[in-house]
MDAnalysis code that builds the backbone (N, CA, C; Angstrom):
import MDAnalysis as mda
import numpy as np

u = mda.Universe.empty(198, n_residues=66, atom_resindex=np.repeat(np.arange(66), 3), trajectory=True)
u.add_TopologyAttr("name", ["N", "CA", "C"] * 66)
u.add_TopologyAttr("resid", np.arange(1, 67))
u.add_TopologyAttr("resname", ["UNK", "UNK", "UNK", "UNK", "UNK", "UNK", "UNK", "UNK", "UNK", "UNK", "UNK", "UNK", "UNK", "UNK", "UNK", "UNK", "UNK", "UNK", "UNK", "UNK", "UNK", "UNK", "UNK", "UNK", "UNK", "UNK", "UNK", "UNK", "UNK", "UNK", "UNK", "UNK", "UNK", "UNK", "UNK", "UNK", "UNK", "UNK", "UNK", "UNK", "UNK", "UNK", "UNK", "UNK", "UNK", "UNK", "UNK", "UNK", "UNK", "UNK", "UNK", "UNK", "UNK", "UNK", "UNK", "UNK", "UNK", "UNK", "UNK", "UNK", "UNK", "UNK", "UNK", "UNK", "UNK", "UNK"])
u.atoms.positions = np.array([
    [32.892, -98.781, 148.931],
    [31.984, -98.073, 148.048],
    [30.649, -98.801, 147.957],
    [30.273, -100.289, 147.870],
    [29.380, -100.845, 147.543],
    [28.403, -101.008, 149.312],
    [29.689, -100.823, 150.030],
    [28.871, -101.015, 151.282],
    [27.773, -99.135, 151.712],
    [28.414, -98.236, 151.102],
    [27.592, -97.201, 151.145],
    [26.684, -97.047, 150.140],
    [26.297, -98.129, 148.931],
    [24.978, -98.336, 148.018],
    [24.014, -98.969, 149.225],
    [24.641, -100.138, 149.954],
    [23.834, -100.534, 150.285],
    [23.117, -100.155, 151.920],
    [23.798, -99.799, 152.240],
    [23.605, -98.221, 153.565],
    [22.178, -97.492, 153.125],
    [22.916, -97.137, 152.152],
    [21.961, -95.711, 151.485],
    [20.299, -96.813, 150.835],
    [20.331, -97.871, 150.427],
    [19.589, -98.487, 150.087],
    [18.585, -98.955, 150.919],
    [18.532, -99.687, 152.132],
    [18.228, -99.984, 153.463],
    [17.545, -98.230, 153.847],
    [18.487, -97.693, 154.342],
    [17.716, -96.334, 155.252],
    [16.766, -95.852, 153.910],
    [17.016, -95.904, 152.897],
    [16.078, -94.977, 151.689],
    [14.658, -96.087, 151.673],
    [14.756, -97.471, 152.029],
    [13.693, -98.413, 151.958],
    [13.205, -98.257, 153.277],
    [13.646, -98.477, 154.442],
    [13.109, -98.311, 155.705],
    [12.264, -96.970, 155.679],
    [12.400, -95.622, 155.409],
    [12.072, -94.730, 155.139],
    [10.718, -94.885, 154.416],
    [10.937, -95.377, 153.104],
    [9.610, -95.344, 152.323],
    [8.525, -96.168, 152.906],
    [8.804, -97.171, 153.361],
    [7.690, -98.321, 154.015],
    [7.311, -97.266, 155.545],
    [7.946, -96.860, 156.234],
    [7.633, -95.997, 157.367],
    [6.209, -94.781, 156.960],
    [6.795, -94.248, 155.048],
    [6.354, -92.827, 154.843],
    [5.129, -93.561, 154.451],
    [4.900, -94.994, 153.598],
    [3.675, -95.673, 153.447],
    [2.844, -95.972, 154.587],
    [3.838, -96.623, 155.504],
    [2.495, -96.915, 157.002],
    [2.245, -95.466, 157.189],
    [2.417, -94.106, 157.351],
    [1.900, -93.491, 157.800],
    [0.590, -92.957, 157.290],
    [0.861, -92.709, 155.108],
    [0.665, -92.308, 154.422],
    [-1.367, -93.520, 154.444],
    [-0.848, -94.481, 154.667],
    [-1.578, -95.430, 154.541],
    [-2.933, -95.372, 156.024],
    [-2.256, -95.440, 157.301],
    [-3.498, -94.903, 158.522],
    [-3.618, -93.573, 158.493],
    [-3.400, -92.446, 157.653],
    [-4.001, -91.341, 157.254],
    [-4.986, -91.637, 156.179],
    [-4.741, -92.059, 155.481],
    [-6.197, -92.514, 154.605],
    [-7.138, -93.297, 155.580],
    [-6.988, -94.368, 155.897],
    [-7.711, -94.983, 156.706],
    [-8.528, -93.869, 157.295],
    [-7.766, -93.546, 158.084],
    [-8.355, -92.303, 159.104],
    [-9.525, -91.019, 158.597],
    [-9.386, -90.754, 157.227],
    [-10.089, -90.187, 156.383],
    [-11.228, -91.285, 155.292],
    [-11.135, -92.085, 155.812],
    [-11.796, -93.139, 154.788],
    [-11.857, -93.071, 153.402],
    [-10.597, -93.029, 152.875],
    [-10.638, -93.724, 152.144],
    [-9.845, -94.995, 151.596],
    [-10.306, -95.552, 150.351],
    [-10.080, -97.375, 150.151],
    [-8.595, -97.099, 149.735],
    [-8.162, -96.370, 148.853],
    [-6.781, -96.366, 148.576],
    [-5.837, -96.423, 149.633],
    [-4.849, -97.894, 149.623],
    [-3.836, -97.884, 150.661],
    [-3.032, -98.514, 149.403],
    [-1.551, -98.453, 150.221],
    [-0.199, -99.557, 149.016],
    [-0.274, -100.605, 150.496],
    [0.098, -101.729, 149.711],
    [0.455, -102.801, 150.778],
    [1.744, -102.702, 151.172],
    [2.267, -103.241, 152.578],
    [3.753, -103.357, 152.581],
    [4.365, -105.002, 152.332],
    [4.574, -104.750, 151.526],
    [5.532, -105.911, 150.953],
    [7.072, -106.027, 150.536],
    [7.447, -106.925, 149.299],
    [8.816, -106.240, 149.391],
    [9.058, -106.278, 147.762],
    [7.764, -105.803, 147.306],
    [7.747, -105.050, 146.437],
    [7.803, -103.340, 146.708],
    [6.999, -102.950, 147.608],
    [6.771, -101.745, 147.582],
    [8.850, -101.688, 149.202],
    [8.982, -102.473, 149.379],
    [10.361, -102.436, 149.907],
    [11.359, -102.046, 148.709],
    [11.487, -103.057, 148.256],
    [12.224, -102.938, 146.821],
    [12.211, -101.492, 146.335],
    [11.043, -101.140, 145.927],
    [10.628, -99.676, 145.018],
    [11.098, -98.410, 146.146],
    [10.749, -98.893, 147.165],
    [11.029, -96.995, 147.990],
    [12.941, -97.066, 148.248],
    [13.177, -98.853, 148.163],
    [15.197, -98.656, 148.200],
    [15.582, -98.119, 147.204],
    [15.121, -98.737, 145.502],
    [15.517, -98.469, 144.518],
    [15.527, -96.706, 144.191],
    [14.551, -96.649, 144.374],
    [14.238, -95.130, 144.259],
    [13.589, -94.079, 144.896],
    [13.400, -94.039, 146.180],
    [13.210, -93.526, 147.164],
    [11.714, -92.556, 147.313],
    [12.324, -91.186, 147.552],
    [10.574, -90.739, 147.358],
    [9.482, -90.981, 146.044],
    [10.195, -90.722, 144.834],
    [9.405, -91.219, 143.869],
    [8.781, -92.048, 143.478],
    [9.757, -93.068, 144.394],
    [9.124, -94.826, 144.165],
    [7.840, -94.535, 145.267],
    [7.820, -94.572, 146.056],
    [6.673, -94.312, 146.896],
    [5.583, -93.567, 146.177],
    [6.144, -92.321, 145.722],
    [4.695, -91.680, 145.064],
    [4.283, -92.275, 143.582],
    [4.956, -93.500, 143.400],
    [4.386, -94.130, 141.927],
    [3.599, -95.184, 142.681],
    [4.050, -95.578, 144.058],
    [3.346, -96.726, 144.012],
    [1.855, -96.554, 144.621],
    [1.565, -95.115, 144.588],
    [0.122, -94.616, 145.106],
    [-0.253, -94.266, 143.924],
    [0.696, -93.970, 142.879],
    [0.048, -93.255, 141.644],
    [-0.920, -94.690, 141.021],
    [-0.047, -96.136, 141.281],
    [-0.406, -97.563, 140.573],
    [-1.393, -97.669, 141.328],
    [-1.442, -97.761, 142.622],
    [-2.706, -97.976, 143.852],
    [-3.503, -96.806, 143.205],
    [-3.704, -95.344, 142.870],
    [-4.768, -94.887, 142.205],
    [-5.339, -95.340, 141.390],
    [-4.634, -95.719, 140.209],
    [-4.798, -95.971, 139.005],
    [-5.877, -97.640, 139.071],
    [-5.385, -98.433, 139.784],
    [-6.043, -99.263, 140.003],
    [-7.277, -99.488, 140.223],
    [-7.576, -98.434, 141.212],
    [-9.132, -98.409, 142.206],
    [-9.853, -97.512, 141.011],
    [-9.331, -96.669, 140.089],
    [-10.394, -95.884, 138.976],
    [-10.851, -97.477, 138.274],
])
């Protein structure tokens, strides 16, 4: 049981850091300054909680650059 938390944890984090690099040279590509860094904070956040964590951690990267 604990080995399919952590299955599901891994592919749901690999995922979010993938949906950030992309999410991240599409801005670039459009110029603008808002990017999330990949770290393993924003690792942490897209395992823990998957798409949402990702779209909070652009909501914090918005919130920041205002």
């Amino acid at each position: 049981m604990r080995i399919s938390w952590i299955i599901k944890f891994v592919f749901r984090a690999f995922l979010g850091i993938g949906i950030v690099l992309m999410v991240n040279q599409l801005l670039v590509d459009r110029n603008y300054l808002i990017s999330v860094q990949t770290n393993i904070f924003s690792f942490l956040t897209s395992g823990l909680l998957g798409l949402p964590g990702v779209f909070a951690l652009y909501g914090i990267a918005f919130y920041s650059f205002l």
